[in-house]
N, C-alpha and C positions, 0 to 999 in steps of 0.2 A: 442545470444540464438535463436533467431529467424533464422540464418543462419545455425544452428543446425538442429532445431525441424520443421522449416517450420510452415506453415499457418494451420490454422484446417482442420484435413482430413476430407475427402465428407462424408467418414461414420462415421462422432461424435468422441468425445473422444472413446470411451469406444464400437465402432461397428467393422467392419475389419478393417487390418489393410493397409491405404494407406503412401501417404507421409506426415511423423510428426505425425504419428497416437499413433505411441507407446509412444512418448513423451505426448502427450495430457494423451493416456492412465493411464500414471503412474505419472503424475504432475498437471490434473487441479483437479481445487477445488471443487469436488463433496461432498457434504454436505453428502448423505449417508457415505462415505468413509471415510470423516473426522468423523461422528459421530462415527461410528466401531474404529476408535483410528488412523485411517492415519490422526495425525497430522502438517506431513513436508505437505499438500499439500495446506495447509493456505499460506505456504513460495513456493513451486515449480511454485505454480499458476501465481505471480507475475510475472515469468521470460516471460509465454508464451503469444500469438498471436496469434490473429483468423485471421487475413490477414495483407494486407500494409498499408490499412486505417487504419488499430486498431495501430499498429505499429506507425505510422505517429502520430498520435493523443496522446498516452503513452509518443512520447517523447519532443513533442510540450508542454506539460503540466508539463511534469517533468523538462525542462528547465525554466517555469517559475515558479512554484511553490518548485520544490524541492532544485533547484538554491537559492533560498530564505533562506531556511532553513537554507544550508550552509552556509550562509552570518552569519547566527544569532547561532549557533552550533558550526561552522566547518565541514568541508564534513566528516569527520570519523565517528561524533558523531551524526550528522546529520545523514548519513545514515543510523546507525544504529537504531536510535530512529525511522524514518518512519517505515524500517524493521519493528522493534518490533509493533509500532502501527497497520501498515498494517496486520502484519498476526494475531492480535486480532481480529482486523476489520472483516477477512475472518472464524477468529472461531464465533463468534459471528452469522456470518449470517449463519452458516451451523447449530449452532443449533435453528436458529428461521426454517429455512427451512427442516432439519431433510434427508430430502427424495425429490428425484426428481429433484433438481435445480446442474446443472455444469456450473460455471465458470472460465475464464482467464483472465489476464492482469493485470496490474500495475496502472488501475485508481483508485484503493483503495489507492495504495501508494500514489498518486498525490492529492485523498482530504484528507488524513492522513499528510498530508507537508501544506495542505490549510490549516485544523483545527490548528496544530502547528504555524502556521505563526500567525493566528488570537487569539489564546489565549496568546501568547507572545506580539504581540499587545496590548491584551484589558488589560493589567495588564501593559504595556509601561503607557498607557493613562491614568489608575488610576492615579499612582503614577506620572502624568506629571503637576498635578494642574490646570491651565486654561483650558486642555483637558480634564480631567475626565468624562465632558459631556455627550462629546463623545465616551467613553469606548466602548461602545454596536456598533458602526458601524464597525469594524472586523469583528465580529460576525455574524451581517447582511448581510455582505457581503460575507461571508463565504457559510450562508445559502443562497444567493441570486444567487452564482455561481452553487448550489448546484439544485437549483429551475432549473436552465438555462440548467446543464450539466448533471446531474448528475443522474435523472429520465427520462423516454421515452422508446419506445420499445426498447428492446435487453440490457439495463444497468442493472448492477447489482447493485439495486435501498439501498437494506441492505445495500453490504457492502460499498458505496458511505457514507452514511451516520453514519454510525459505524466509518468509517475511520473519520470521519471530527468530529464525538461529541468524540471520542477517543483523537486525535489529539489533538482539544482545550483545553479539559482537562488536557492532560500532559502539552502541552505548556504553559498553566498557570502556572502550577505547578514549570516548570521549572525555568519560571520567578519570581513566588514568593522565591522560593529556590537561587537566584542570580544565574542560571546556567550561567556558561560562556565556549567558546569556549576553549579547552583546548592547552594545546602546540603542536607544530608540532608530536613528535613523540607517544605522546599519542591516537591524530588524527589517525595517522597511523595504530598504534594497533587496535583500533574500528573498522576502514575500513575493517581493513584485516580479522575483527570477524565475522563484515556483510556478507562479502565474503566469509567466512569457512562456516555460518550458513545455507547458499544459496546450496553450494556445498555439504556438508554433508546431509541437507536434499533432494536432489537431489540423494545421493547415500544410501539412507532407500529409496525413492520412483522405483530406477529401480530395486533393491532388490526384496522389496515389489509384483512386480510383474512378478519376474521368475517364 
């Protein structure tokens, strides 16, 4: 996507239009425009990139955290659950922020796979007997990457933290529910849903702005 859409144009999402401009225009996560009802751009937002740095950094974090999830899901069902979590994550913060705030990129999804790894975790540890002690250190460490990465000028500090108390929350949930990875071709179907969801709100979002 990024070889698509290109890096954030000089004039913002939403000023002339340069290169990747019209994509920024019609996919990032401008909290007014989600509040008006553009809800695919919770989901468009994810794909985009403000430059190589951000790019570098989305996929340095998704190799280790999103990787994980995989491990514990399956990548179909995995992805699809970040998905889901992330573009909560992004509705969440556009209605604390209403007006004024646009965002991109894919570190919602990457502490939305953090929070899922650590509430899968802390209900491991429950249920492990001599660990239980321990239950709470996921958690802390969840919020301790969170402290480290996740706040600072330019981060999109809401939905960092929506994505990771979202996250734990389902991934507990998953873990109390015995969720398990399902068979290969089940995997697949999911994948290919995450991938339709991505694509279809993608085609309301350049709709959206003929």
């Amino acid at each position: 996507m990024f070889l698509v859409a290109g890096p954030w144009g000089q004039g913002g999402p939403f000023g002339p239009l340069s290169a990747g401009s019209r994509w920024f225009e019609a996919g990032a996560a401008s909290a007014e425009r989600i509040a008006s009802g553009q809800w695919w751009r919770a989901l468009t937002a994810l794909t985009l990139r403000a430059d190589l740095l951000h790019l570098a950094g989305n996929v340095v974090a998704a190799l280790i955290f999103v990787s994980a999830v995989g491990r514990w899901l399956g990548g179909g069902l995995g992805a699809l659950v970040i998905l889901t979590t992330a573009a909560g994550a992004n509705l969440l913060t556009a209605a604390v922020h209403r007006t004024g705030f646009v965002s991109v990129g894919a570190s919602t999804a990457t502490f939305a796979a953090l929070g899922l790894c650590a509430g899968l975790q802390v209900v491991r540890r429950l249920r492990g007997g001599a660990r239980r002690k321990y239950a709470w250190v996921p958690l802390g460490a969840g919020l301790g990457l969170y402290a480290m990465l996740g706040v600072g000028p330019g981060a999109d500090t809401y939905a960092h933290l929506f994505g990771l108390g979202l996250g734990a929350a389902i991934g507990s949930a998953a873990a109390l529910g015995n969720v398990r990875a399902p068979r290969t071709t089940v995997q697949v179907l999911l994948g290919a849903t995450a991938l339709a969801a991505i694509a279809a709100s993608w085609g309301w979002a350049l709709q959206a702005i003929r």
